[in-house]
Backbone as a chain_set.jsonl record, in Angstrom:
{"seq": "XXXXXXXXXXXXXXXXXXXXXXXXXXXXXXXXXXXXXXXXXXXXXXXXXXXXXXXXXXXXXXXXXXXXXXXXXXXXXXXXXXXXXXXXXXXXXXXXXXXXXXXXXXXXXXXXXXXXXXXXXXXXXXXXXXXXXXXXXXXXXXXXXXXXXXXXXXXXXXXXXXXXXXXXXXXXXXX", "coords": {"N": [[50.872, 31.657, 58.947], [50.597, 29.409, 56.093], [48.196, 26.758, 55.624], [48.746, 24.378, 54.393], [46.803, 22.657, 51.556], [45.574, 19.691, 50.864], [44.895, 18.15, 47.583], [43.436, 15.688, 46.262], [44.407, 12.806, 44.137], [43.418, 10.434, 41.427], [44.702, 7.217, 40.554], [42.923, 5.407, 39.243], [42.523, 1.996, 38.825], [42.51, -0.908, 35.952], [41.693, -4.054, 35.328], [44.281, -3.948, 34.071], [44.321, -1.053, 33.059], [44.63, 2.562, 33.257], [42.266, 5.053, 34.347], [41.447, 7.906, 32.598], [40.442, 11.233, 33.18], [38.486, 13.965, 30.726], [38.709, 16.991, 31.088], [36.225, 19.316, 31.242], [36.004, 22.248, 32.454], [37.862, 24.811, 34.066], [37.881, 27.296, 30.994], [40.712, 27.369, 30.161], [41.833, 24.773, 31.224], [40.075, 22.815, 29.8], [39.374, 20.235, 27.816], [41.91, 18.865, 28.357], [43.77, 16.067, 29.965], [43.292, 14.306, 32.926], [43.93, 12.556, 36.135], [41.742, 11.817, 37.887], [39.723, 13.666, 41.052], [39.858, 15.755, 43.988], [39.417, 17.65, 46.356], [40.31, 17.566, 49.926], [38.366, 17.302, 52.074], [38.328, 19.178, 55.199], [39.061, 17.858, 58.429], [38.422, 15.209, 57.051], [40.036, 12.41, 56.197], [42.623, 11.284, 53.434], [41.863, 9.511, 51.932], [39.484, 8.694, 52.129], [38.062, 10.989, 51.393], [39.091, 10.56, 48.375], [37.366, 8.511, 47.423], [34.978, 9.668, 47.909], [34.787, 11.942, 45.811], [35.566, 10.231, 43.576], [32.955, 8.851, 43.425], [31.374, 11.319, 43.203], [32.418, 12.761, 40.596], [32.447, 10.765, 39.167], [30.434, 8.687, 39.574], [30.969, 6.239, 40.466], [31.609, 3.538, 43.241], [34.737, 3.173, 44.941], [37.539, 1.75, 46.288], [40.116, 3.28, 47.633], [43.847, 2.174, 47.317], [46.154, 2.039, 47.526], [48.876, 4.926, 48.345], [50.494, 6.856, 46.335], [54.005, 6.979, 46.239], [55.38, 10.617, 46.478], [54.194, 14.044, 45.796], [53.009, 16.772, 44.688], [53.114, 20.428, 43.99], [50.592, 22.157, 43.599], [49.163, 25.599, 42.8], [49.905, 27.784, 45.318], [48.349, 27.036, 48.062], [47.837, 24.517, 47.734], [48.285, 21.102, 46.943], [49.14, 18.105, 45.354], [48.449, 14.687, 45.703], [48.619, 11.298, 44.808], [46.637, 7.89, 44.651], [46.142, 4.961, 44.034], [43.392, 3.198, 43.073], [40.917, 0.935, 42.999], [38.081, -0.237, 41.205], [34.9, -1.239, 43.265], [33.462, -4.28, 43.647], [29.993, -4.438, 42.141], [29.607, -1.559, 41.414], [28.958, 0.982, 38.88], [29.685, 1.483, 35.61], [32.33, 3.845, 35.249], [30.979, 7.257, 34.607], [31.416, 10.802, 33.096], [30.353, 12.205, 35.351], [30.662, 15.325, 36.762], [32.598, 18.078, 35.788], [34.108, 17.094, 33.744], [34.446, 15.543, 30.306], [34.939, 13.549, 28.729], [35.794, 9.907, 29.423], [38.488, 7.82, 29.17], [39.928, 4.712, 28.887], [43.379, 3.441, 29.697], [45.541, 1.956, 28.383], [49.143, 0.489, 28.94], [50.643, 1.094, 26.757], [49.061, 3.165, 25.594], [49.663, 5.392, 27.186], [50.925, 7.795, 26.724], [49.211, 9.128, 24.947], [47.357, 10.769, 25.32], [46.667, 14.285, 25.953], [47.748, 15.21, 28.932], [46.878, 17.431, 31.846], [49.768, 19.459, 32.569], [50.529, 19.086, 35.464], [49.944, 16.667, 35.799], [51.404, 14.88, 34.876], [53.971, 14.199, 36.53], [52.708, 12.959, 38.182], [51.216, 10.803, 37.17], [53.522, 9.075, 36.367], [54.673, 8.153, 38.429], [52.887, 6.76, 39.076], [53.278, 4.634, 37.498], [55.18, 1.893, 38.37], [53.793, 1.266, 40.498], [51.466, 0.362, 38.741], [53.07, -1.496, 36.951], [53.475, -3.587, 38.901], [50.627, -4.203, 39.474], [49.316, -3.289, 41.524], [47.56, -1.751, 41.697], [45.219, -3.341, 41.042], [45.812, -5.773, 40.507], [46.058, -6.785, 38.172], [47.687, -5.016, 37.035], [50.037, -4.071, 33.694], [52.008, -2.777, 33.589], [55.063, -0.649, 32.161], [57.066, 1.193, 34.164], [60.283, 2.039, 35.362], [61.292, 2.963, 37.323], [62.49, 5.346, 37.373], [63.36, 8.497, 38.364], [61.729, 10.606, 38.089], [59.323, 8.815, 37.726], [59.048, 7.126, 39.892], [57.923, 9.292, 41.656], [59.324, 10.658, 43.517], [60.497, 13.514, 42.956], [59.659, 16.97, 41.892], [57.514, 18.511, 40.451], [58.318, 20.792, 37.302], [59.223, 24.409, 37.129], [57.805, 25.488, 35.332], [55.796, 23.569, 35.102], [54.22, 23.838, 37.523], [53.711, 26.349, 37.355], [52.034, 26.478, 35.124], [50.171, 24.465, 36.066], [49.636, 26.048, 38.286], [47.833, 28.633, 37.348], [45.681, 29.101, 36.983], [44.63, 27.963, 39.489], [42.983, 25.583, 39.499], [42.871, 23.435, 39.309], [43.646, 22.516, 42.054], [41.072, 23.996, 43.054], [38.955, 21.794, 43.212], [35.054, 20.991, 42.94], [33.701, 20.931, 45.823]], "CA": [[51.421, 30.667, 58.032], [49.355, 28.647, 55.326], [48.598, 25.325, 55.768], [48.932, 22.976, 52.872], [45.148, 21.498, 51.415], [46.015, 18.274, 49.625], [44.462, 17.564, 46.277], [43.915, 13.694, 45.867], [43.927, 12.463, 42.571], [43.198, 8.861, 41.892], [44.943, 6.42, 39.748], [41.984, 4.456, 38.936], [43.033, 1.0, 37.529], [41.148, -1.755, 36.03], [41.697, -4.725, 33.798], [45.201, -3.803, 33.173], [44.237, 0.048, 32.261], [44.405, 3.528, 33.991], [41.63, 6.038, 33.567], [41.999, 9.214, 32.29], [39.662, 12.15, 32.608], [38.843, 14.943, 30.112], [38.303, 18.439, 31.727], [35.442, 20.283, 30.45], [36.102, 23.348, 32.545], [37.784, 25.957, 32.931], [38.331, 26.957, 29.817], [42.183, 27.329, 30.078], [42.239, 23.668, 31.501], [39.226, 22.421, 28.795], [40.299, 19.654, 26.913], [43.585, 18.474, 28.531], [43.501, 14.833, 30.669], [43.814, 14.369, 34.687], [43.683, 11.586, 37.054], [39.816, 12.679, 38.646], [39.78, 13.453, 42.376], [39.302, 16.853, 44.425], [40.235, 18.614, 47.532], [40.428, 16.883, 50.735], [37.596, 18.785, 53.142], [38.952, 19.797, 57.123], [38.76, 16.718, 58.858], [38.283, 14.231, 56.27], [41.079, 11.004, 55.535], [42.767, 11.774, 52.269], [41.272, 8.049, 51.124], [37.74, 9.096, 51.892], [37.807, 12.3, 50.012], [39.037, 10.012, 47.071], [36.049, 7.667, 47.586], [34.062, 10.634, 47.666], [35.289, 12.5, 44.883], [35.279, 9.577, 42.702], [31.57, 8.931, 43.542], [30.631, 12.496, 43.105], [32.847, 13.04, 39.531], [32.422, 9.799, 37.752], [29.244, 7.546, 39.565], [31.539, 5.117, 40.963], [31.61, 3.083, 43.977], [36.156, 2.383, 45.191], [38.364, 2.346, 47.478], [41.893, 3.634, 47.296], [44.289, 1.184, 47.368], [47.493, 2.378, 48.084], [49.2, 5.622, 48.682], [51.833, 6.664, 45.312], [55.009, 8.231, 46.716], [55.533, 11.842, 46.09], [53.843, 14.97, 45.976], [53.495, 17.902, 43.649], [52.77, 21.411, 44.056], [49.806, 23.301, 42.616], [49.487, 27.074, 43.035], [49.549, 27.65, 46.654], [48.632, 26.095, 48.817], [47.499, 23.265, 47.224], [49.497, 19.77, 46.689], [48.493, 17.156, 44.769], [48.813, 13.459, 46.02], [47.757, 10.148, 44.36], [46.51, 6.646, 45.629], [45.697, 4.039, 43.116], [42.164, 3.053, 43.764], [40.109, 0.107, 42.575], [36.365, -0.109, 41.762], [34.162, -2.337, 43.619], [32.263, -5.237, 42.663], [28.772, -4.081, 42.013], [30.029, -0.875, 41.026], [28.562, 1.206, 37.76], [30.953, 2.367, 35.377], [32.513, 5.323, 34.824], [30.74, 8.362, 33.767], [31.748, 11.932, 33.28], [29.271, 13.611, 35.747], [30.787, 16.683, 37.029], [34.224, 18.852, 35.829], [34.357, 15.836, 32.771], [33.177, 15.612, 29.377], [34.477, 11.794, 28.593], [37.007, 8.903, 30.063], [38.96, 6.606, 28.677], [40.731, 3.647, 29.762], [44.36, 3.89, 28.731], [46.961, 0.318, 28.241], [50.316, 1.431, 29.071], [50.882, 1.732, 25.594], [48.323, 4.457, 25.352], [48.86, 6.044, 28.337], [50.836, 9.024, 26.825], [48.082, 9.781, 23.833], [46.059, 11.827, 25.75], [46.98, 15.374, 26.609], [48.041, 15.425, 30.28], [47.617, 18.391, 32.172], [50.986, 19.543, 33.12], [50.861, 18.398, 36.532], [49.581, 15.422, 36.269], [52.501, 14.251, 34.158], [54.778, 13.072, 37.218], [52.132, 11.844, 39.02], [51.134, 10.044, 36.405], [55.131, 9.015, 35.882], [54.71, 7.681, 39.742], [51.477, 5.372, 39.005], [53.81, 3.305, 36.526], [55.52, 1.308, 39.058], [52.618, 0.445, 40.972], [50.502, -0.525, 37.502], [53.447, -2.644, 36.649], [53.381, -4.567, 39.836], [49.518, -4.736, 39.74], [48.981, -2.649, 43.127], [45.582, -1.153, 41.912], [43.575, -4.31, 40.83], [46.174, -7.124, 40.536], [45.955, -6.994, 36.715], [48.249, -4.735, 35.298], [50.803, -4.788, 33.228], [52.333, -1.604, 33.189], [56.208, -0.547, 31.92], [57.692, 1.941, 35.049], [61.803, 1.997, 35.3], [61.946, 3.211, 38.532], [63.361, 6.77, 37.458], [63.266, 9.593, 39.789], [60.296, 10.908, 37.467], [58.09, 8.028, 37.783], [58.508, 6.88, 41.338], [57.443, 10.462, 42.613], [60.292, 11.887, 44.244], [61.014, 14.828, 42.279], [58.752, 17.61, 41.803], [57.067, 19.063, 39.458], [59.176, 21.384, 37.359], [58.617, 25.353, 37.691], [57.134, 25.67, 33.937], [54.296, 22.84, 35.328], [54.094, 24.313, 38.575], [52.902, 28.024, 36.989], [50.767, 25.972, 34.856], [48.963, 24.581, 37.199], [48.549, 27.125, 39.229], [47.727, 29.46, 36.477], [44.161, 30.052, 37.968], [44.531, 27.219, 40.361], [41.589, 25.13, 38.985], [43.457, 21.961, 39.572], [43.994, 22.701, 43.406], [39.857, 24.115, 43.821], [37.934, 20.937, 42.529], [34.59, 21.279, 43.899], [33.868, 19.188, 46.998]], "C": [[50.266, 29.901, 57.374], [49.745, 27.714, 55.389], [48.209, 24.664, 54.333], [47.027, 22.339, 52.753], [45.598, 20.818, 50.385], [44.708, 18.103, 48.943], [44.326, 16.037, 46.092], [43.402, 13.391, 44.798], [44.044, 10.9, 42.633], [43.482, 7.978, 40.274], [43.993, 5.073, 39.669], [42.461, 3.106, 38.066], [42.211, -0.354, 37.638], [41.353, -2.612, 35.017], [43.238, -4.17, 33.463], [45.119, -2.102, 32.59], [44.066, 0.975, 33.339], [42.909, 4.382, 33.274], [41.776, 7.048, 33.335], [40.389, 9.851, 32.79], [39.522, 13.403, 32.048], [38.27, 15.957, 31.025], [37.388, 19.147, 30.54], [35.741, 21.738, 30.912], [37.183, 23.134, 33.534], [38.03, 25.835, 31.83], [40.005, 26.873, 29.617], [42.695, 25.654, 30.548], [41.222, 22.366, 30.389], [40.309, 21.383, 27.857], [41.45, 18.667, 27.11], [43.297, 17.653, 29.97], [44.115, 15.023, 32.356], [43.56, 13.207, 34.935], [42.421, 12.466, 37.688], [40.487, 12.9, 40.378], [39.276, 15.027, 42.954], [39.932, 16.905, 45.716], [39.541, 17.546, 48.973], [39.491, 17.699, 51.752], [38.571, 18.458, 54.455], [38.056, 18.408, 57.803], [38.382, 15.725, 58.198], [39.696, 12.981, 55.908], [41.264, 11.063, 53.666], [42.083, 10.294, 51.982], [39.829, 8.226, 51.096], [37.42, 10.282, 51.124], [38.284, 11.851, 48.646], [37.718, 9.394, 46.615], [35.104, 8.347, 46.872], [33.906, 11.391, 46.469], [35.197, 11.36, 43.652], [33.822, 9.309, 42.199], [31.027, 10.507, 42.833], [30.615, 13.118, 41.233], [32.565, 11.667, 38.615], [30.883, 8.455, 38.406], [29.717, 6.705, 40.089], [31.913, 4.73, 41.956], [33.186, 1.927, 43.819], [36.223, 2.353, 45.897], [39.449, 2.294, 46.994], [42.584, 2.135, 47.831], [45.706, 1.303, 48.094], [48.024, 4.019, 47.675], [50.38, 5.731, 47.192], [52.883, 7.619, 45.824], [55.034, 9.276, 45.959], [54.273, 12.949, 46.332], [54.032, 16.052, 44.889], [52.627, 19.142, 43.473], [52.082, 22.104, 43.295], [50.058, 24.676, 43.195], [48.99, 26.893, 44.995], [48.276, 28.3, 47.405], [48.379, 24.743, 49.05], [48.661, 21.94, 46.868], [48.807, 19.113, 46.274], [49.248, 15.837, 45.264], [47.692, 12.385, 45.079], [48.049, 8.994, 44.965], [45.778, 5.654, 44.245], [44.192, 3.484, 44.154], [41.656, 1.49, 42.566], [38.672, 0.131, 42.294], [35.751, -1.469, 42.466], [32.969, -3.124, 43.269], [31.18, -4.273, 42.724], [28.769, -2.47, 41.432], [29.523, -0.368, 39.76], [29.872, 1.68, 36.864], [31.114, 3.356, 35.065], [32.277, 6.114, 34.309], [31.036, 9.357, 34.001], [31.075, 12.427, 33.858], [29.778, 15.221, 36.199], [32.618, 16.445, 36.672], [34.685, 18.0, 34.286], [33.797, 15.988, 31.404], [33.363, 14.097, 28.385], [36.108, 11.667, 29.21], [37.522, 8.709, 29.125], [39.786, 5.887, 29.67], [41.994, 3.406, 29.042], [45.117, 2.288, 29.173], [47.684, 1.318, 28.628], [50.763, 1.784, 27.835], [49.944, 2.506, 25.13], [48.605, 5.3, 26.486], [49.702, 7.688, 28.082], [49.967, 9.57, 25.348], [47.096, 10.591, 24.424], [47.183, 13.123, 26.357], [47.158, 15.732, 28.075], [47.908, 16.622, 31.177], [48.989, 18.45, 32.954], [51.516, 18.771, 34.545], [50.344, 17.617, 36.784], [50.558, 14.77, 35.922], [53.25, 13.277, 34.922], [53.995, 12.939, 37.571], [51.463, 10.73, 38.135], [52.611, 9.114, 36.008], [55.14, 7.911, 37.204], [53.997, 6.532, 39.238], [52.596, 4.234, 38.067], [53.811, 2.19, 37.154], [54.315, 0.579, 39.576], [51.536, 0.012, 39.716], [51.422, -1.574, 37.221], [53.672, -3.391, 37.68], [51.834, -4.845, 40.176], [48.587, -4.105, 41.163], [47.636, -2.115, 43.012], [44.782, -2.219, 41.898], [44.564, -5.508, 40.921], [46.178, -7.546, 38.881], [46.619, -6.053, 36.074], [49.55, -4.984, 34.947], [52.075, -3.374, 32.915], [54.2, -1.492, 33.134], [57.099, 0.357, 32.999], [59.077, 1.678, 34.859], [62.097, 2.45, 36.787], [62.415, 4.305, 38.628], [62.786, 7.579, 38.569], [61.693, 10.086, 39.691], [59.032, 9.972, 37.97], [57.725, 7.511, 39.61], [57.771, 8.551, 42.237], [58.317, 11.443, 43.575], [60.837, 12.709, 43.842], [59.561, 15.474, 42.574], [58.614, 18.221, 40.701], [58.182, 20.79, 39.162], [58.571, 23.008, 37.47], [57.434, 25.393, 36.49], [55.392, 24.627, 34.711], [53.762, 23.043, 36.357], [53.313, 25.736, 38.265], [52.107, 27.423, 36.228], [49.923, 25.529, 35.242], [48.787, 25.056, 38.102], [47.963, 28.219, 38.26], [46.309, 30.056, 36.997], [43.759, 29.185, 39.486], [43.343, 26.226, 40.777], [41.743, 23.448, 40.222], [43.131, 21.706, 41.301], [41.984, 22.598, 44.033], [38.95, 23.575, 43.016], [36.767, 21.652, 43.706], [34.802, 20.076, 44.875], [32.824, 18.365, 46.775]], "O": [[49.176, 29.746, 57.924], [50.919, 27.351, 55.324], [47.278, 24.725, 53.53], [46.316, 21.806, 53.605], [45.938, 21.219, 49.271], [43.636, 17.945, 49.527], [45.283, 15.34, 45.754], [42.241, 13.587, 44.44], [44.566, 10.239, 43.531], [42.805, 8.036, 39.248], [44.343, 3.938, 39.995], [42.722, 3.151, 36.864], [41.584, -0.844, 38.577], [41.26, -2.206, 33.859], [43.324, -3.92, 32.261], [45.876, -1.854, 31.652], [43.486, 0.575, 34.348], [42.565, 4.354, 32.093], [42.6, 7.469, 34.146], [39.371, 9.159, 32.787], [40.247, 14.25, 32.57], [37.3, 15.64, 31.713], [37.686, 19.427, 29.38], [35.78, 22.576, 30.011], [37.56, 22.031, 33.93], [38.362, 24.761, 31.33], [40.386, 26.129, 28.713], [43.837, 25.301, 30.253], [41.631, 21.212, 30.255], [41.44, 21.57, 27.407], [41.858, 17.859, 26.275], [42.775, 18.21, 30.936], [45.067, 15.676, 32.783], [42.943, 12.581, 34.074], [42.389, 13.685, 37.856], [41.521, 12.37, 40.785], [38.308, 15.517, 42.371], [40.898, 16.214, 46.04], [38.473, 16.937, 48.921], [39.931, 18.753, 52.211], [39.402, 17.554, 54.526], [36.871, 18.091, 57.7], [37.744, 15.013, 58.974], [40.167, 13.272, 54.809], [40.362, 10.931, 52.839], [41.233, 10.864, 51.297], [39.106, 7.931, 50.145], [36.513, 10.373, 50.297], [37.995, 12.584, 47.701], [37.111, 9.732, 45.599], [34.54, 8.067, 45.814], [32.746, 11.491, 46.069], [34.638, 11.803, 42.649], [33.444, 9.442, 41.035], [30.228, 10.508, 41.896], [29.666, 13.617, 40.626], [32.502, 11.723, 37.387], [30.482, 7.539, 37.688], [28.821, 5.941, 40.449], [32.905, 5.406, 42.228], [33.288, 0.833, 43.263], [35.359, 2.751, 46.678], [39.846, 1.52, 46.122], [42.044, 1.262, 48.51], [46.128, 0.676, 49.066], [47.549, 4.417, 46.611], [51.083, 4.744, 46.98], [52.716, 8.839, 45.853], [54.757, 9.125, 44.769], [53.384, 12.6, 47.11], [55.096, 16.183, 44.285], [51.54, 19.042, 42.904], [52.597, 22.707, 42.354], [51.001, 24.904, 43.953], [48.165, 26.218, 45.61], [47.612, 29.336, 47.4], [48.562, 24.023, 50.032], [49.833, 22.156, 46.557], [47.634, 19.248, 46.626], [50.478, 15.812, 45.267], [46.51, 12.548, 44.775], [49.074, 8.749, 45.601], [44.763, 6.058, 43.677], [44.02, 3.413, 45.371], [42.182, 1.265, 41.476], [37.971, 0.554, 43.213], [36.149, -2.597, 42.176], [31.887, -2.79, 42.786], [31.397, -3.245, 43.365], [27.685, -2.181, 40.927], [29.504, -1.358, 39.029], [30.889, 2.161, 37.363], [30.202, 4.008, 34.558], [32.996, 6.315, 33.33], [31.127, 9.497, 35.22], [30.713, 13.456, 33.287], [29.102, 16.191, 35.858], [33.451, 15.575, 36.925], [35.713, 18.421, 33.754], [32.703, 16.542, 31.295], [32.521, 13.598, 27.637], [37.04, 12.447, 29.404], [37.2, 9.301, 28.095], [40.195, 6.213, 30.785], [41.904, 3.164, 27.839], [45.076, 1.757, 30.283], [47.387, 2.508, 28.732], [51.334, 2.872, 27.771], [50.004, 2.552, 23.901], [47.666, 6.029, 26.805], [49.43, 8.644, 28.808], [50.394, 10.598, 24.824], [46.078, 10.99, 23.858], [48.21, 12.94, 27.01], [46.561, 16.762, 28.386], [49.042, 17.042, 31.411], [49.284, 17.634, 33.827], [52.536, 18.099, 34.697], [50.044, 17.469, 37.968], [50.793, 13.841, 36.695], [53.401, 12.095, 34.612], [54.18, 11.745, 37.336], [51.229, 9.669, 38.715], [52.408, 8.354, 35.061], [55.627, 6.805, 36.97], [54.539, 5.449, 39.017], [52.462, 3.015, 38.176], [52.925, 1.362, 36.942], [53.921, -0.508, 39.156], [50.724, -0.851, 40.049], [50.904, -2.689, 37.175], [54.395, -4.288, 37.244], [51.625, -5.648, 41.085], [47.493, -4.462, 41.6], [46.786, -2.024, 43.898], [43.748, -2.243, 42.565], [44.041, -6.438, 41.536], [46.321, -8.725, 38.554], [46.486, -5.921, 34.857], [50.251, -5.811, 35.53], [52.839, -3.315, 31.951], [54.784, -2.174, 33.975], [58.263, 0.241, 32.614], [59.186, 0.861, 33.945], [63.193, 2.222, 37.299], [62.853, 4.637, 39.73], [61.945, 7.295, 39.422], [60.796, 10.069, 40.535], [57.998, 10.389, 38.492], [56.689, 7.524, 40.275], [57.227, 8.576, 43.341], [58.081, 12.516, 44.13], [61.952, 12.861, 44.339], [58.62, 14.952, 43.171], [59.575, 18.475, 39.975], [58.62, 21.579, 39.999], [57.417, 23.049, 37.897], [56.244, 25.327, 36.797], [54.238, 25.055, 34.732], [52.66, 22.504, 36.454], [52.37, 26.104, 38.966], [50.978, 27.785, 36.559], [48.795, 25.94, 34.971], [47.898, 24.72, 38.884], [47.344, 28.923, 39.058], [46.016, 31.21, 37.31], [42.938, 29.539, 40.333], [42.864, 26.057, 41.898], [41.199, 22.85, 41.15], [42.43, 20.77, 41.687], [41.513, 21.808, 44.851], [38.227, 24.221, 42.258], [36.991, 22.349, 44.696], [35.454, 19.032, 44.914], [32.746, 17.292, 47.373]]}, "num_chains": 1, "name": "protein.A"}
């Protein structure tokens, strides 16, 4: 039987704004926006492989903050989970170093102008709630409803499910 390797992606929030990041590679994922994060190593705390992963992909010194309900299936055996994270004082900011080729910082009224990949969509749909109660930094301001979509308890549908597994990029960040 295969065991499940969780994906942690990280709703970075700051000032009222999520970050996005662009994918430089592959090329089939080139172009099209994620929450940053990477694969959870064997014996590691999904919150420290965010840490880590944030550090490693963008320069930046967080910590996760809280846990976003749900879950959503990349190509197997991969899952993707997110945790709203914060940066910490002293902290540099955000640069594209690896998998990236630029940020941004999105309002909730930007936050669907960027190209999403497919399965980031609900987990991105999830983060609402906790941006509009402030759960990453205490500053935002964000619009959520509470739907099934946004809190995280649905899953990703099959169409975004074969898309991201399509080569299963999403699933094998490096570490």
């Amino acid at each position: 039987m295969d065991e499940t390797i969780v994906v942690v992606g990280g709703a970075l929030l700051s000032d009222g704004r999520l970050l996005a990041a662009r994918r430089s590679a592959p090329p089939e994922l080139a172009g099209r926006w994620e929450l940053p994060g990477g694969k959870v190593e064997a014996g590691e705390a999904p919150e420290a492989a965010l840490v880590r992963e944030l550090r490693e992909e963008l320069g930046v010194v967080t910590e996760a903050v809280e846990r976003v309900p749900g879950e959503w299936p990349l190509r197997a055996p991969y899952v993707l989970r997110v945790w709203t994270a914060r940066l910490l004082p002293g902290s540099d900011d955000p640069e594209p170093l690896e998998d990236h080729d630029e940020l941004r910082w999105l309002t909730p009224d930007e936050i669907w102008d960027v190209d999403w990949l497919d399965q980031d969509v609900p987990a991105v749909r999830a983060t609402l709630p906790h941006w509009a109660t402030g759960t990453g930094t205490g500053t935002g301001t964000g619009t959520g409803t509470g739907t099934e979509a946004e809190t995280g308890t649905g899953t990703a549908t099959e169409a975004e499910t074969a898309s991201a597994s399509a080569d299963g990029h999403r699933g094998e960040r490096r570490p």
